[in-house]
DSSP file (Angstrom, degrees, kcal/mol; ACC not computed):
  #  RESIDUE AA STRUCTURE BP1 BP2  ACC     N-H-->O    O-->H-N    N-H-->O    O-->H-N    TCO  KAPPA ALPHA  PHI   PSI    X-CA   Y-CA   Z-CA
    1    1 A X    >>        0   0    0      0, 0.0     3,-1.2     0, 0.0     4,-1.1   0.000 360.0 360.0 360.0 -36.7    0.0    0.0    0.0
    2    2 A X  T 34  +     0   0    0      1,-0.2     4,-0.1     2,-0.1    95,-0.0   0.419 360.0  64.4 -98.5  43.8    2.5    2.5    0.7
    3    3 A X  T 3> S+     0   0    0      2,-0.1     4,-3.3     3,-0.1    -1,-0.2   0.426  88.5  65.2 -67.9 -33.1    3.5    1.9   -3.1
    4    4 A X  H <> S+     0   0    0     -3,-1.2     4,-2.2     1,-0.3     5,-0.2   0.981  97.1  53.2 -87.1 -39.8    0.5    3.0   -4.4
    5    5 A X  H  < S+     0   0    0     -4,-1.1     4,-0.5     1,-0.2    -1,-0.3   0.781 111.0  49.5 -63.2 -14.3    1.1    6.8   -3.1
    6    6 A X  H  > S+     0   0    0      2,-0.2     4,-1.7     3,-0.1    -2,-0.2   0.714 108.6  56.2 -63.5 -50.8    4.3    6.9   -4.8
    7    7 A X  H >X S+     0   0    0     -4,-3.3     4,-1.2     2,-0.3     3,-0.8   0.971 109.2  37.5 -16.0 -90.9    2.7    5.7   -7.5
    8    8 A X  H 3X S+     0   0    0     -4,-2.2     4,-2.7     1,-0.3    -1,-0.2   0.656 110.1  62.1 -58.6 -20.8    0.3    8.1   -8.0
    9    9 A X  H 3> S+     0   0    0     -4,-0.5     4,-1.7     1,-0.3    -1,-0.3   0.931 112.7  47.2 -92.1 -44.9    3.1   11.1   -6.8
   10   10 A X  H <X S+     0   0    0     -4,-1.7     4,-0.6    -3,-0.8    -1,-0.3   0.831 111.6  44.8 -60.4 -65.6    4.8    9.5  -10.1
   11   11 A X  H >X S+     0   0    0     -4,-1.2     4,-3.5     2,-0.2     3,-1.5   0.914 111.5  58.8 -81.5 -51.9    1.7    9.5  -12.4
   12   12 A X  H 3X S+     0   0    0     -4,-2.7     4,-6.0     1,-0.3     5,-0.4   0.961 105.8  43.6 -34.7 -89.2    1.1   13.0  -11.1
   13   13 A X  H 3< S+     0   0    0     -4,-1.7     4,-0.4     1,-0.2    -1,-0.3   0.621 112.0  53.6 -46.5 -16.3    4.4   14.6  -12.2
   14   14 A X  H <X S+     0   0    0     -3,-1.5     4,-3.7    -4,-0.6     5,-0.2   0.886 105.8  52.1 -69.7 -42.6    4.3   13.1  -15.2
   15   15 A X  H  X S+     0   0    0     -4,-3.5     4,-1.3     1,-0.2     5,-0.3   0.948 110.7  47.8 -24.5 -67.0    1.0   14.5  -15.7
   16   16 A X  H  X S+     0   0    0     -4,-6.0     4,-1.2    -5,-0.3    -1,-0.2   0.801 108.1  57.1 -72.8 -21.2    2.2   18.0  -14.9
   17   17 A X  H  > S+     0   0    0     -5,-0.4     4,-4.0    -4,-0.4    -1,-0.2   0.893 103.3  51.9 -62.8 -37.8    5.1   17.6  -17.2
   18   18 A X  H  X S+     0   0    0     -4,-3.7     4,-0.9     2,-0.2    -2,-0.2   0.646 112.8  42.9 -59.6 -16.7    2.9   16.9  -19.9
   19   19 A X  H  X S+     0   0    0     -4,-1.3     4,-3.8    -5,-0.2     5,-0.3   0.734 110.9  59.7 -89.7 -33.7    0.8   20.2  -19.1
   20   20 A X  H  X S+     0   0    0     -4,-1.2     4,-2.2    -5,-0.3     5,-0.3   0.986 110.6  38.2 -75.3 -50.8    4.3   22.0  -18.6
   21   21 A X  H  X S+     0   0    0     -4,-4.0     4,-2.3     2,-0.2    -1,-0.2   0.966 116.4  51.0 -52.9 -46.0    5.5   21.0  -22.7
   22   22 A X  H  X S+     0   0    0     -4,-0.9     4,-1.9     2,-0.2    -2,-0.2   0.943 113.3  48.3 -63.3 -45.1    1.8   21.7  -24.2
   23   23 A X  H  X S+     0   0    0     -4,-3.8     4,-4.9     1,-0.2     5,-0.5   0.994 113.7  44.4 -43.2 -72.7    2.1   25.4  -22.1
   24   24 A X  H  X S+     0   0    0     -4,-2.2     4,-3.7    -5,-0.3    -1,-0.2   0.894 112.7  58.2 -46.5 -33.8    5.8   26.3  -23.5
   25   25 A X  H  X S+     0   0    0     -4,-2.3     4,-2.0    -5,-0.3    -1,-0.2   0.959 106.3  44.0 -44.1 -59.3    4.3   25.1  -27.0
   26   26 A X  H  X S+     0   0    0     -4,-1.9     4,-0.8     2,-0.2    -2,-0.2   0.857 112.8  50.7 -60.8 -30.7    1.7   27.5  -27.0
   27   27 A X  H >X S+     0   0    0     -4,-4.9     3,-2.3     1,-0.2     4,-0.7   0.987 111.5  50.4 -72.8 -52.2    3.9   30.6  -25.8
   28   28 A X  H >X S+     0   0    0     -4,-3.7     4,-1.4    -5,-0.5     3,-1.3   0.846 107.9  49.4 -51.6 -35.3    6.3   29.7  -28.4
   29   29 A X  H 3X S+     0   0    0     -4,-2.0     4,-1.2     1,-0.3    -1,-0.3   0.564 116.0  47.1 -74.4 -28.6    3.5   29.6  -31.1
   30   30 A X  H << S+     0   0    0     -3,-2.3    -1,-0.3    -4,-0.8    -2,-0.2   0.243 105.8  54.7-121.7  12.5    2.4   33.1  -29.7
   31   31 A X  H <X S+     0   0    0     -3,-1.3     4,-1.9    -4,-0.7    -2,-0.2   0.750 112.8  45.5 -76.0 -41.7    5.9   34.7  -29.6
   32   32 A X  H  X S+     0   0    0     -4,-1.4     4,-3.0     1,-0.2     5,-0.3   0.873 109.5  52.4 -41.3 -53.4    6.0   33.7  -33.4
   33   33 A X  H  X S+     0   0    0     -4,-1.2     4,-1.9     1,-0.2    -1,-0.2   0.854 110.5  56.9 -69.1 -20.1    2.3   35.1  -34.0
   34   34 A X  H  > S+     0   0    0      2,-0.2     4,-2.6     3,-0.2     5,-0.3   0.955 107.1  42.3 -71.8 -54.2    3.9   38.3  -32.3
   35   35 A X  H  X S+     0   0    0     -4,-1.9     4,-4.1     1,-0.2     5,-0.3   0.992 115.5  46.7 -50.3 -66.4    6.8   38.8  -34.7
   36   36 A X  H  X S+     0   0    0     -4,-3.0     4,-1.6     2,-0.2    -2,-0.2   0.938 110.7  51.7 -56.9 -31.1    5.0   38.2  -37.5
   37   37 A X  H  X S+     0   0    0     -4,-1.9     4,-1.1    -5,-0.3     3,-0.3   0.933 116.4  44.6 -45.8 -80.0    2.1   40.7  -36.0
   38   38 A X  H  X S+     0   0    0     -4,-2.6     4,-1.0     2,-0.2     5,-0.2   0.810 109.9  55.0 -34.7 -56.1    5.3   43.3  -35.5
   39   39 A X  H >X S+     0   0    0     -4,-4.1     4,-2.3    -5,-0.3     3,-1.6   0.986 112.3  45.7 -53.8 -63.9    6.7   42.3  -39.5
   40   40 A X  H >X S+     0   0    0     -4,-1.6     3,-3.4    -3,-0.3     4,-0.9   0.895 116.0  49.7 -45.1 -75.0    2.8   43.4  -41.1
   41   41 A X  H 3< S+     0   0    0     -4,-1.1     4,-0.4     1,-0.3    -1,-0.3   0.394 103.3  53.5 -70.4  -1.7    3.1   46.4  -39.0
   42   42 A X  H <X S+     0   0    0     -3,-1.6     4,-1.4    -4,-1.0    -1,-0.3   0.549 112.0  47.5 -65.8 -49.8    6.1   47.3  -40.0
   43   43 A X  H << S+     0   0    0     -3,-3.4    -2,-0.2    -4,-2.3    -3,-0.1   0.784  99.6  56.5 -92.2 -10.7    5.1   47.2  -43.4
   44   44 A X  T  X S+     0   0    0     -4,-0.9     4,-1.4     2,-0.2    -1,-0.2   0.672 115.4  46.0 -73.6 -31.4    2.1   48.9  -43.5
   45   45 A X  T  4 S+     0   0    0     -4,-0.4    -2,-0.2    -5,-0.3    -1,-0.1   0.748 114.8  50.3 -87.6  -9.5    4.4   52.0  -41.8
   46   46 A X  T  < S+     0   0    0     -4,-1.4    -3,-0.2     2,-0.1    -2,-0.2   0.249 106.5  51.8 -75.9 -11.3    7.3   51.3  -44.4
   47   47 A X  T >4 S+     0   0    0     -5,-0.1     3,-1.3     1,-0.1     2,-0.3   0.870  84.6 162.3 -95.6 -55.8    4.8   51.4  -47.3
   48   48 A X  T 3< S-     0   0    0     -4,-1.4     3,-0.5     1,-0.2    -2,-0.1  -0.491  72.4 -22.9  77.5-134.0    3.6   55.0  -45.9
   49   49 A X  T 3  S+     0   0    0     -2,-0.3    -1,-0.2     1,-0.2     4,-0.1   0.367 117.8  92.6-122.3  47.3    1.9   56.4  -48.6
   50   50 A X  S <  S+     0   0    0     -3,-1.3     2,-0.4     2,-0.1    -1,-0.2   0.585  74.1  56.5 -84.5 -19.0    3.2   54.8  -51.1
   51   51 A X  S    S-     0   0    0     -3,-0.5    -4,-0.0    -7,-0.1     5,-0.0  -0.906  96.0 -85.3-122.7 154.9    0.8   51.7  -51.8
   52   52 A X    >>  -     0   0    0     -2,-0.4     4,-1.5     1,-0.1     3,-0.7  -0.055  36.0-111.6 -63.0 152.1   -3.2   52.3  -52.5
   53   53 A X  H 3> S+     0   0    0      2,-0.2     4,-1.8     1,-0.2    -1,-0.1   0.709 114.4  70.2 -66.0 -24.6   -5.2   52.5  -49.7
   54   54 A X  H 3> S+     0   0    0      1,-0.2     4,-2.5     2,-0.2    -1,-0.2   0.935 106.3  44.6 -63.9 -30.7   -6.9   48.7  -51.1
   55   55 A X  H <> S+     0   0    0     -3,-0.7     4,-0.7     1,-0.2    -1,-0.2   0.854 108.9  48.5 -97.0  -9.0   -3.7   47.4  -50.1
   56   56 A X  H  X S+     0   0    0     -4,-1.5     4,-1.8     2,-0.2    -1,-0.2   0.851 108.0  61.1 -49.6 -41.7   -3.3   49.1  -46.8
   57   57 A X  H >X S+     0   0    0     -4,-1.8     4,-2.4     1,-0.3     3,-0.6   0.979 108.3  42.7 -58.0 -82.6   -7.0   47.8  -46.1
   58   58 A X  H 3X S+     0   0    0     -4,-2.5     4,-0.5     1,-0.3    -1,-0.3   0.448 114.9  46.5 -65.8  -1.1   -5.8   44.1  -46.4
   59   59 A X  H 3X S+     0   0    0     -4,-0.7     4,-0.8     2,-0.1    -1,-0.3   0.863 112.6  46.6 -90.6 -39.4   -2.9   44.3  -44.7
   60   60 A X  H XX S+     0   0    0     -4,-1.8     4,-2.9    -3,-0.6     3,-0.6   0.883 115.4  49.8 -67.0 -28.3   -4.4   46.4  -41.6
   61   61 A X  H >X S+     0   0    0     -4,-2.4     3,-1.4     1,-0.3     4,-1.2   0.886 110.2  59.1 -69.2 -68.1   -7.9   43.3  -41.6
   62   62 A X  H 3X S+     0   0    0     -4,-0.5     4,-0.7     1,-0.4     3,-0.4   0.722 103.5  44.2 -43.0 -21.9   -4.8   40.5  -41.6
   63   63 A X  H XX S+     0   0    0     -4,-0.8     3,-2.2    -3,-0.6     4,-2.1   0.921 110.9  53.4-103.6 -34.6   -3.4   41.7  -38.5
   64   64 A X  H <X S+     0   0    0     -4,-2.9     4,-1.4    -3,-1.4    -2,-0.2   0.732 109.9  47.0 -45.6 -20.6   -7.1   41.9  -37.1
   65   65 A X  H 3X S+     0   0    0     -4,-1.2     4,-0.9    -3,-0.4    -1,-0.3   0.589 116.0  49.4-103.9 -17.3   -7.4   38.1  -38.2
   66   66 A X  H XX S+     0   0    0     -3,-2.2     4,-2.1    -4,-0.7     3,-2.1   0.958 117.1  42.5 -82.9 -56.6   -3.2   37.6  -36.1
   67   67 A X  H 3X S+     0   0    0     -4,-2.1     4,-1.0     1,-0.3     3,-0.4   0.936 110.6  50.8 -80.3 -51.2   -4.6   39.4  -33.0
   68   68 A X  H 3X S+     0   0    0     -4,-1.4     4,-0.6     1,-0.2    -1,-0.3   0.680 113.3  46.6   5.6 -56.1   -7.8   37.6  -33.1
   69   69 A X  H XX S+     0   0    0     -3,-2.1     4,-2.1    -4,-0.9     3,-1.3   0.951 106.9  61.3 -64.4 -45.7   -5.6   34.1  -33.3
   70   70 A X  H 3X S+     0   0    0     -4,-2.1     4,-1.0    -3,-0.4    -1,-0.2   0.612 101.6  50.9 -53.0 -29.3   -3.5   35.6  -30.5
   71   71 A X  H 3X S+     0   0    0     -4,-1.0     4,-1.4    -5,-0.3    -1,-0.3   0.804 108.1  53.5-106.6  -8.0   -6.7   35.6  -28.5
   72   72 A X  H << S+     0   0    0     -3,-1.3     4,-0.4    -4,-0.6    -2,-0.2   0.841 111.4  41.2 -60.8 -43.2   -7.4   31.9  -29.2
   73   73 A X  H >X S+     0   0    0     -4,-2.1     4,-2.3     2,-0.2     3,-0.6   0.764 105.1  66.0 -85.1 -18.2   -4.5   30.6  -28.3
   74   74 A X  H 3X S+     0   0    0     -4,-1.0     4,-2.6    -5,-0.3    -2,-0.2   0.979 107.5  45.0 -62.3 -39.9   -4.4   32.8  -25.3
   75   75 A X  H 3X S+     0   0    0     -4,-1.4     4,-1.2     2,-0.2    -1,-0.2   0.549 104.4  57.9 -32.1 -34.5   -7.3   30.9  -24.1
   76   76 A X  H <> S+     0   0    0     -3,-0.6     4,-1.4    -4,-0.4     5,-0.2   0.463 110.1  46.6 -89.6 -48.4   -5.7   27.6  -25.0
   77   77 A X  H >X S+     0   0    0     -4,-2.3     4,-1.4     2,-0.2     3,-1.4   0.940 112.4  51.2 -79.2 -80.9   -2.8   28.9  -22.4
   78   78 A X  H 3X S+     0   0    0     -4,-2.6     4,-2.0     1,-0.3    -2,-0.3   0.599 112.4  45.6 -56.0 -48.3   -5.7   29.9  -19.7
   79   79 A X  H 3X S+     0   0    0     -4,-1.2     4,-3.0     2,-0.2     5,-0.5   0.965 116.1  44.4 -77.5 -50.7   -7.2   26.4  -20.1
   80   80 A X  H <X S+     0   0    0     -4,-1.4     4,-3.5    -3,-1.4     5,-0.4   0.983 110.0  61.7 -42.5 -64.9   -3.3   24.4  -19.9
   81   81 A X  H  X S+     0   0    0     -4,-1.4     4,-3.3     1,-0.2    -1,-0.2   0.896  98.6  52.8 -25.2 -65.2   -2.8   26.8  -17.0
   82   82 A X  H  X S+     0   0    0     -4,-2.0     4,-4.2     1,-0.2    -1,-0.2   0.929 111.7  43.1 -54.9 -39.7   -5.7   25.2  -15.2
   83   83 A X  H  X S+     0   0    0     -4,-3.0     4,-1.2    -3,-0.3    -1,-0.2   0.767 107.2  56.0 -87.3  -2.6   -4.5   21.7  -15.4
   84   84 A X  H  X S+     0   0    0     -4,-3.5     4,-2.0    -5,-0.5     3,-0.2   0.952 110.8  43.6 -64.6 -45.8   -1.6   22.5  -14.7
   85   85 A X  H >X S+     0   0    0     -4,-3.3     3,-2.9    -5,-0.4     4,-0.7   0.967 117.0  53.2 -53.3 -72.0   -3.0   24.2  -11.3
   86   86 A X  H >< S+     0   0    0     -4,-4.2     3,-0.5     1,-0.3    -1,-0.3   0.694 112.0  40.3 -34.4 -41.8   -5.3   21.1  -11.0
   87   87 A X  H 3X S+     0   0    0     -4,-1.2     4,-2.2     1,-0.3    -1,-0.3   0.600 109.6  58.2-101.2 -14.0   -2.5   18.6  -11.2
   88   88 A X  H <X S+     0   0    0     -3,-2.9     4,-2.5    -4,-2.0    -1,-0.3   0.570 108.4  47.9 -72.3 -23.1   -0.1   20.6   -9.0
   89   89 A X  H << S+     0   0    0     -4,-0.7     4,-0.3    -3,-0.5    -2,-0.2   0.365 105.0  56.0-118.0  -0.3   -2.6   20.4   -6.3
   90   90 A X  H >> S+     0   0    0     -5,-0.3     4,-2.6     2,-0.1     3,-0.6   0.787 109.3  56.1 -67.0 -56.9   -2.9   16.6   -7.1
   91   91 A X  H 3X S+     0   0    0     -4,-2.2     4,-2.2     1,-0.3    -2,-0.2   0.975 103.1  51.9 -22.4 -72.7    1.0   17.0   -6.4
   92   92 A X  H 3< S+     0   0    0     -4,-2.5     3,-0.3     1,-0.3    -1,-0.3   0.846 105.0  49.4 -57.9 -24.7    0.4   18.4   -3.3
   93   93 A X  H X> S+     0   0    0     -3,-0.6     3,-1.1    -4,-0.3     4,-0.9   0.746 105.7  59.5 -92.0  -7.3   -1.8   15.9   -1.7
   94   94 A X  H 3< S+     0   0    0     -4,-2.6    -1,-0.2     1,-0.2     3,-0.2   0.966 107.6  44.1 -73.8 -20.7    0.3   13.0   -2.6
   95   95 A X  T 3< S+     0   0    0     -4,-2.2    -1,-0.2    -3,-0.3    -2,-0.2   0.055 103.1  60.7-129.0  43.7    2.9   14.1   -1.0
   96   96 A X  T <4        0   0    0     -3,-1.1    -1,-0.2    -5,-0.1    -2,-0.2   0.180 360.0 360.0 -83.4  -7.5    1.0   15.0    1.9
   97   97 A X     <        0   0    0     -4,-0.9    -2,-0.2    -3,-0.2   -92,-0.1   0.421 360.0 360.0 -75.5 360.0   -0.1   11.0    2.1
């Protein structure tokens, strides 16, 4: 029996490692959406007023469709975030047993 909290204190930390990779995934994936946000805007203030207002248009909507993504995956972090909490406080009671 006193296997089986050991056990679980095992299963646990793997658990939370697994929450811990998917988290660092998503931040990297939304440092990337960040650059590229910053490259678009960059070029829409490098174009100046040199390119037609049509093409200004579609560059300014695309970064509305970046920050949008931005706010999907931020969600996507808030939700990892929770099982991570969850499973950290699985932590703790195993190895309060």
């Amino acid at each position: 029996m006193t296997n089986q909290p050991e056990s679980k204190l095992s299963f646990d930390t793997q658990v939370m490692d697994v929450h811990l990779t998917g988290l660092q995934a998503e931040v990297e994936a939304k440092l990337r959406r960040v650059r590229k946000f910053r490259e678009h805007m960059q070029k829409i203030d490098a174009a100046g007023g040199r390119t037609n207002r049509q093409d200004r248009e579609k560059v300014a909507r695309a970064l509305i469709a970046q920050v949008k993504e931005m706010l999907d995956a931020n969600l996507q972090v808030r939700e990892t975030l929770q099982e991570l909490l969850q499973t950290a406080e699985s932590v703790l009671e195993d190895v309060r047993r």
